[in-house]
C-alpha positions as CSV (number, residue, x, y, z in Angstrom):
1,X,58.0,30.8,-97.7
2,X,57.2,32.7,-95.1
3,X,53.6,32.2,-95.1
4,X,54.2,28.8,-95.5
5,X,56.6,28.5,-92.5
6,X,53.3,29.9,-90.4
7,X,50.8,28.2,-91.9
8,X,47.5,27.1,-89.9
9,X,48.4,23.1,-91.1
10,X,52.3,23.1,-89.9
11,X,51.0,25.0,-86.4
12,X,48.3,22.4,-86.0
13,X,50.7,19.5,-86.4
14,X,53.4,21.9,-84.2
15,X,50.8,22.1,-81.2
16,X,50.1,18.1,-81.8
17,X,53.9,17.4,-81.2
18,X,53.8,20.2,-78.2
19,X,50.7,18.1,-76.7
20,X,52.5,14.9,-77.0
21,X,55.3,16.7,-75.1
22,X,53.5,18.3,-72.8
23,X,51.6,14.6,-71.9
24,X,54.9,12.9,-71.6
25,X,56.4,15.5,-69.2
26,X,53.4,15.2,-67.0
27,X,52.9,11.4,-66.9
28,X,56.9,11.7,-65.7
29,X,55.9,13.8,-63.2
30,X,52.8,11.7,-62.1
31,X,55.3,8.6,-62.0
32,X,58.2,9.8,-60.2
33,X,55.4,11.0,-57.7
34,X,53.3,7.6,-57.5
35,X,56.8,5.7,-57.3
36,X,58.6,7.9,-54.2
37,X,55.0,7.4,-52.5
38,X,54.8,3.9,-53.3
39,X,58.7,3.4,-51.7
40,X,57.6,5.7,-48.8
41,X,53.7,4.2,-47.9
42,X,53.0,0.8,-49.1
43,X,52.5,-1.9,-46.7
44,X,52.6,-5.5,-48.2
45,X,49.2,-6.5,-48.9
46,X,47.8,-2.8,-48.9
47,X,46.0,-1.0,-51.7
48,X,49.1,0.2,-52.7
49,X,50.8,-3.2,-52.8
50,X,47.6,-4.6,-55.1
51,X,48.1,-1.5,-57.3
52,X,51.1,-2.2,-57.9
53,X,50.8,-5.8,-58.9
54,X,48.2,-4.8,-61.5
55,X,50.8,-2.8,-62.9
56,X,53.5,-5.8,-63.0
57,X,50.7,-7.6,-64.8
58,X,49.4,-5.3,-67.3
59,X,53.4,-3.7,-67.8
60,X,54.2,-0.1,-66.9
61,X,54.1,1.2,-70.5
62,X,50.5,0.0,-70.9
63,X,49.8,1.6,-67.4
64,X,50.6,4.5,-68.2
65,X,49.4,4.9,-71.7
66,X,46.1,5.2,-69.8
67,X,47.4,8.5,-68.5
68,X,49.2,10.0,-71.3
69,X,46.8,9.5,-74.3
70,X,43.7,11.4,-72.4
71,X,46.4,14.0,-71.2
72,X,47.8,14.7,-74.8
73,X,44.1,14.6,-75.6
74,X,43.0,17.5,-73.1
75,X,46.5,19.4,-73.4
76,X,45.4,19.4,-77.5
77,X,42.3,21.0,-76.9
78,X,43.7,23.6,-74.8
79,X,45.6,24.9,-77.3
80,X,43.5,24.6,-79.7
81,X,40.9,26.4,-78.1
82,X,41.8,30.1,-80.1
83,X,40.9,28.4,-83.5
84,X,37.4,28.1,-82.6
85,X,37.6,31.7,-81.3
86,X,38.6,32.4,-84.9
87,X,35.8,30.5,-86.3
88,X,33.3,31.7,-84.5
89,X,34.9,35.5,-85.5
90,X,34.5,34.8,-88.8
91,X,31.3,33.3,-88.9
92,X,30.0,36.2,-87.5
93,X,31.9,38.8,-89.9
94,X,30.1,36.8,-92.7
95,X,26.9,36.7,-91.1
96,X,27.1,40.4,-90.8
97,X,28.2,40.5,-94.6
98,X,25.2,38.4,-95.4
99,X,22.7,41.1,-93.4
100,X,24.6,44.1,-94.9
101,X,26.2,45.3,-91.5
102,X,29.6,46.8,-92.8
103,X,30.6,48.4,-89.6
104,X,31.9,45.8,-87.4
105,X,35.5,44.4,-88.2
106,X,36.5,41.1,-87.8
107,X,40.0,41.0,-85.6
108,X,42.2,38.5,-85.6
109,X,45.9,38.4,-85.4
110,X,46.9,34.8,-85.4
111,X,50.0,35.2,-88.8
112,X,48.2,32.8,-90.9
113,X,45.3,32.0,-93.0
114,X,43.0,33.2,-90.5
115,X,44.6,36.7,-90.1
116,X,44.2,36.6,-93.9
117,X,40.7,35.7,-94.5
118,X,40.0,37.9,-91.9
119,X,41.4,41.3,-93.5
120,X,39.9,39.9,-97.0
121,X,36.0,40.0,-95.1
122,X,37.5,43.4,-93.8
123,X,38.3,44.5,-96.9
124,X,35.2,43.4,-99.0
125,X,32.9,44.9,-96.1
126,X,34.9,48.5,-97.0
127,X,34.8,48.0,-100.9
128,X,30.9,47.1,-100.2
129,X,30.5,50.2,-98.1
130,X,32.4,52.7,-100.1
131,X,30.1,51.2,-103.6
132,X,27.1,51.2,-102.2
133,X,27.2,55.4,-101.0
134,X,28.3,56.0,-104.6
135,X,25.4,54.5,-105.8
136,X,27.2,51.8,-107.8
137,X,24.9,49.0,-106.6
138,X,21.1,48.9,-106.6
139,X,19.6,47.3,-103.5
140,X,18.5,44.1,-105.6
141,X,22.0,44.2,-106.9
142,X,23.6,44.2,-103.5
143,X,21.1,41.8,-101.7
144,X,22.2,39.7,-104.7
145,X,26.1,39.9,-104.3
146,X,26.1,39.6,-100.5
147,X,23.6,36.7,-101.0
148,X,25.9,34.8,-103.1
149,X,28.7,35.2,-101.0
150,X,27.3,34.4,-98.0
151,X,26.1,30.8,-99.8
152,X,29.4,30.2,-101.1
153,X,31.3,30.2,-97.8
154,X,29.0,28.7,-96.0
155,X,30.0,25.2,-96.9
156,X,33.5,25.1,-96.5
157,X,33.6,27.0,-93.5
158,X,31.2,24.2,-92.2
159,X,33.5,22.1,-93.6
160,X,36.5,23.3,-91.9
161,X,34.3,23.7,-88.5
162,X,33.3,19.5,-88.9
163,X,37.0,18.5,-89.3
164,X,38.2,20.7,-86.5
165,X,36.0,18.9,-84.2
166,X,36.7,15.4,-85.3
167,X,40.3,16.1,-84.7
168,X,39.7,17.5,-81.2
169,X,36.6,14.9,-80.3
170,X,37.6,12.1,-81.8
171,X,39.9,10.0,-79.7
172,X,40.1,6.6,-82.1
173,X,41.7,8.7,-84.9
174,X,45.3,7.3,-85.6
175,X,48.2,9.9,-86.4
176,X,47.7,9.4,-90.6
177,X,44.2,10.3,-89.9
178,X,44.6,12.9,-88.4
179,X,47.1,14.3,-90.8
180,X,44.4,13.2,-93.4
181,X,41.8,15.4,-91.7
182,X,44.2,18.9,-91.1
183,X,45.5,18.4,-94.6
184,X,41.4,18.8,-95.3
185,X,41.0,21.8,-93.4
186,X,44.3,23.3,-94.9
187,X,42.9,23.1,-98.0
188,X,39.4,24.2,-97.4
189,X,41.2,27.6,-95.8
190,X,43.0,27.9,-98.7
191,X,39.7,27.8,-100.4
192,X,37.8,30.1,-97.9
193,X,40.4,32.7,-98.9
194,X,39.9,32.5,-102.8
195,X,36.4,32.7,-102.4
196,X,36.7,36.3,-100.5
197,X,39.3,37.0,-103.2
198,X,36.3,36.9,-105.6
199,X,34.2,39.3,-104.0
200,X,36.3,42.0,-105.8
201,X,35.7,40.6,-109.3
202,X,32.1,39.9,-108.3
203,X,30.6,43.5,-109.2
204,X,31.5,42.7,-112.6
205,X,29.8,38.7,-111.8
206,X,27.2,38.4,-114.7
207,X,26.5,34.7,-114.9
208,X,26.8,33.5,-118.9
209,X,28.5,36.3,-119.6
210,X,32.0,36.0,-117.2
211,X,35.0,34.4,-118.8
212,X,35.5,30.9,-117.6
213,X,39.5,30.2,-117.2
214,X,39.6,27.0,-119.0
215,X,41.8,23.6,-118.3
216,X,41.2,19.5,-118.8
217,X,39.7,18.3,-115.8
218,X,39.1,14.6,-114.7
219,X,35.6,15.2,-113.3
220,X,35.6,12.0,-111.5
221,X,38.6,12.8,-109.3
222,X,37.0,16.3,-108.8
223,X,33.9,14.7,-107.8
224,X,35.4,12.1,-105.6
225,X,37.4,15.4,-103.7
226,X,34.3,17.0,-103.3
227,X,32.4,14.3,-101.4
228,X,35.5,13.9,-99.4
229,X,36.0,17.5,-98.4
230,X,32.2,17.7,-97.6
231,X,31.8,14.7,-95.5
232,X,31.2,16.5,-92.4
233,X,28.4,18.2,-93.8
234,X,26.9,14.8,-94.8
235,X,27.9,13.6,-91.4
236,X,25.8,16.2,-89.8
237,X,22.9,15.5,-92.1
238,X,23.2,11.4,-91.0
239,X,23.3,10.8,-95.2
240,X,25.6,8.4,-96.5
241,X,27.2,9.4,-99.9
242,X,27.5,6.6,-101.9
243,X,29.5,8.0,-105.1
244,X,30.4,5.5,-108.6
245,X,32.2,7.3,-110.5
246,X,34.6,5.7,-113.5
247,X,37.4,7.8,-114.1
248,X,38.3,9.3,-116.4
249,X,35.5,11.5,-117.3
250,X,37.6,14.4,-119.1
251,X,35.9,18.0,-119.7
252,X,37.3,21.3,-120.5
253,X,36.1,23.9,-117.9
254,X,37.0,25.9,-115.1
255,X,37.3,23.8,-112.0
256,X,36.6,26.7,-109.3
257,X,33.1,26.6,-111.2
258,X,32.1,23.7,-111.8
259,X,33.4,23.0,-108.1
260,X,31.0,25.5,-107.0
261,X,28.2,23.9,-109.1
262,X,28.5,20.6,-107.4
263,X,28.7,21.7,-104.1
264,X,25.2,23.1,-104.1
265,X,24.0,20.0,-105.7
266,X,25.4,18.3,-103.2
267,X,24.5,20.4,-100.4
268,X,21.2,20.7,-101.6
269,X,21.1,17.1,-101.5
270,X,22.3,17.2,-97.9
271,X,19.7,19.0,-96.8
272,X,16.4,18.1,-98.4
273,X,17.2,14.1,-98.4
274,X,17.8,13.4,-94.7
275,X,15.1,11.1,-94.3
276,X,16.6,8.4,-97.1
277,X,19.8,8.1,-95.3
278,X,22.1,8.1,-98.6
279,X,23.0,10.6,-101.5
280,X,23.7,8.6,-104.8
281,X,26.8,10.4,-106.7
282,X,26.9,8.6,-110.8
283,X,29.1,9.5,-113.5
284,X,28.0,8.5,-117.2
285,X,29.0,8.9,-120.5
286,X,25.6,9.5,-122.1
287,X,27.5,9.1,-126.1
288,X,31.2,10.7,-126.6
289,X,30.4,13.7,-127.0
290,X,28.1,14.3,-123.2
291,X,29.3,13.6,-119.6
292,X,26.4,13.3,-117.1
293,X,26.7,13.5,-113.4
294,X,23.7,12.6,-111.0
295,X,22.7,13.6,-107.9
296,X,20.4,11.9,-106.3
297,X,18.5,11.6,-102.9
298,X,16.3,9.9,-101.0
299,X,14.4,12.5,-98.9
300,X,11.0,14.0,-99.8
301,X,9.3,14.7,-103.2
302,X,9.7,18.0,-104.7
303,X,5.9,19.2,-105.2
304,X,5.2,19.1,-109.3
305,X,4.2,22.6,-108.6
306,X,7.8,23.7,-107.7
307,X,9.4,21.6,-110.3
308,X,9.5,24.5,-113.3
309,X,10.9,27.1,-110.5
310,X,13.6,25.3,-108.6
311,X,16.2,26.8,-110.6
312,X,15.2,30.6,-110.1
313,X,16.7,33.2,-108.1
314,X,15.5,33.3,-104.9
315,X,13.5,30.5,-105.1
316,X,13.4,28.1,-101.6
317,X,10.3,25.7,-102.5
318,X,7.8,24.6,-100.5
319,X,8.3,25.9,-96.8
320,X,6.5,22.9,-95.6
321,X,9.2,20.7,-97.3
322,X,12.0,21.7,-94.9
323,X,11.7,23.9,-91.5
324,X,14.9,25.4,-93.3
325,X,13.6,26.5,-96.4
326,X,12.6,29.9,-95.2
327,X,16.3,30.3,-94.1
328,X,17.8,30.0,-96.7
329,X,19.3,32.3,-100.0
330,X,17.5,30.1,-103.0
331,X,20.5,31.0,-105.1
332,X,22.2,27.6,-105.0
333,X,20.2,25.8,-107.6
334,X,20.6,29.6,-109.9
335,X,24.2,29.5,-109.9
336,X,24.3,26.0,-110.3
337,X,22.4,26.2,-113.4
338,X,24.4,29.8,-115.1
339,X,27.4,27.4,-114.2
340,X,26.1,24.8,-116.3
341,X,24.7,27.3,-118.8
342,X,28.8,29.1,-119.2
343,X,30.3,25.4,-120.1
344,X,27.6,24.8,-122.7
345,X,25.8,22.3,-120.6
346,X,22.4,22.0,-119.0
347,X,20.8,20.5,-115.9
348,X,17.2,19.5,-114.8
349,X,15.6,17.9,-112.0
350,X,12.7,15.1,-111.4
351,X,11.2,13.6,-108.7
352,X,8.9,11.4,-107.2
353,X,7.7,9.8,-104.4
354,X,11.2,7.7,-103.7
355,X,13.6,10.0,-104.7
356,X,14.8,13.3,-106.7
357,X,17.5,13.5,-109.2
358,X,19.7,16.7,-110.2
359,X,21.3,15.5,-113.8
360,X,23.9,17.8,-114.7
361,X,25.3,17.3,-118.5
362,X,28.5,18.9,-119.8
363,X,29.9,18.4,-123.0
364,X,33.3,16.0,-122.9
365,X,36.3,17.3,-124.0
């Protein structure tokens, strides 16, 4: 309950109500000014007389609505100003994670998630450490591990970055969106700290071999949560998902994976299919027995050269493809297909000159 109490959602929407305050106290103070001025300076006809007419006109509350929304809008990103501190803290602990730095210590004392996810990178970078001078981890096996990580956080932290500045930037956002968006980014912390969680079971990570923690899942509303969690990685991009999905499409598997699966397809998808402009997201039953999802973009062909290798480790395809190739892990497409592999599925790839499609199948449940 605690924990709750000092959540990063309920202080978001507490420094929300405390900017609202803080802009109503101050357009009082700017109107008892302007009006003792007013009584104690204007001349009929003046500026000041004309000023005030417009005001008769347009109605005081309106008047001053001009003042207090881009006041509540500046005092807001005052104090919200720290959270992208912590971001940028945190991006940099897991960029040093990624590169195999475990000396620096990410520091953050904020009593809620962030503190949290902060002590977790703390914690793996000591676990890391202390493994690695036993000799517990070849360097293959650690370049592998840190690798993974790094790949797995990068998209909600992106995630929770892109909403952040909506909410700050955006001034058209009404109050439910707004509470639609932080909800979002509660969530996505919330996932950020499970995923550090698994770093500890991750030396024991041996993809078609780890037990999957089974449940019935509507893959369509998973799907659907998915795109709408990532949109400000698609908004970044300038692609347009455009997902049909039925519902329901039932499976038995475990949701953290097969969550993790789609995200690199859809990331992926992100990345390489820019130039289409959209991201295709279907949902068939192929007979009653096979569910399969597609993923398909508009960008540039995959090479039939790279075709049989864009599911190995490492693997980045042609650098001349995307200036970003050479950047990143090639460990998205792997995992995604040992995902597939663990729920008895499968998933290939084709493409052409128009477009490139991921199919994903999974048996239905």
């Amino acid at each position: 309950m605690a924990r709750y109490k000092s959540g990063f959602r309920l202080k978001m929407v507490y420094t929300f109500g405390l900017s609202l305050l803080l802009s109503g106290l101050s357009t009082y103070v700017i109107y008892r000014f302007l009006q003792n001025y007013y009584y104690d300076n204007a001349d009929y006809g003046g500026v000041l007389f004309r000023v005030r007419l417009f005001m008769n006109m347009v109605g005081d509350l309106y008047f001053f609505l001009l003042l207090f929304i881009p006041i509540a809008i500046l005092f807001f990103f005052i104090l919200t100003k720290k959270y992208s501190v912590y971001f940028s803290k945190i991006s940099s602990g897991i960029h040093d994670l990624a590169n195999g730095d475990f000396t620096k210590e990410v520091n953050i004392q904020s009593n809620d998630e962030f503190e949290s996810v902060a002590t977790d990178i703390n914690t793996a970078k000591k676990q890391l450490k202390i493994a690695i001078e036993k000799g517990e981890f070849q360097e293959s096996s650690k370049d592998y591990l840190v690798g993974n990580l790094a790949h797995d956080l990068r998209t909600p932290l992106t995630s929770l970055i892109g909403y952040l500045e909506i909410v700050m930037q955006d001034e058209s956002l009404t109050e439910q969106q707004k509470q639609h968006f932080l909800k979002i980014v509660h969530t996505k912390s919330q996932r950020l700290e499970r995923l550090i969680d698994e770093l500890f079971e991750m030396t024991k990570l041996n993809y078609g071999k780890a037990p999957l923690r089974k449940e019935t899942i509507d893959l369509s509303e998973l799907l659907q949560q998915l795109t709408e969690e990532m949109y400000p990685i698609f908004q970044a991009e300038h692609v347009e998902i455009r997902p049909n999905l039925p519902a329901p499409l039932m499976i038995t598997g475990d949701g953290s994976l097969l969550a993790r699966l789609f995200e690199n397809l859809l990331s992926n998808a992100a990345k390489y299919g820019t130039e289409g402009l959209y991201i295709d997201v279907e949902g068939v039953m192929v007979d009653e027995e096979v569910i399969e999802v597609r993923v398909t973009n508009y960008g540039n062909q995959i090479i039939p050269e790279d075709l049989p290798h864009v599911f190995d480790m490492f693997y980045t395809g042609d650098k001349a493809r995307n200036h970003e190739a050479s950047q990143r892990s090639g460990l998205g497409l792997f995992i995604a297909q040992n995902i597939a592999g663990q729920h008895e599925g499968k998933i290939d790839v084709e493409s052409d000159a128009i477009k490139t499609i991921f199919r994903v199948q999974l048996p239905s449940s």
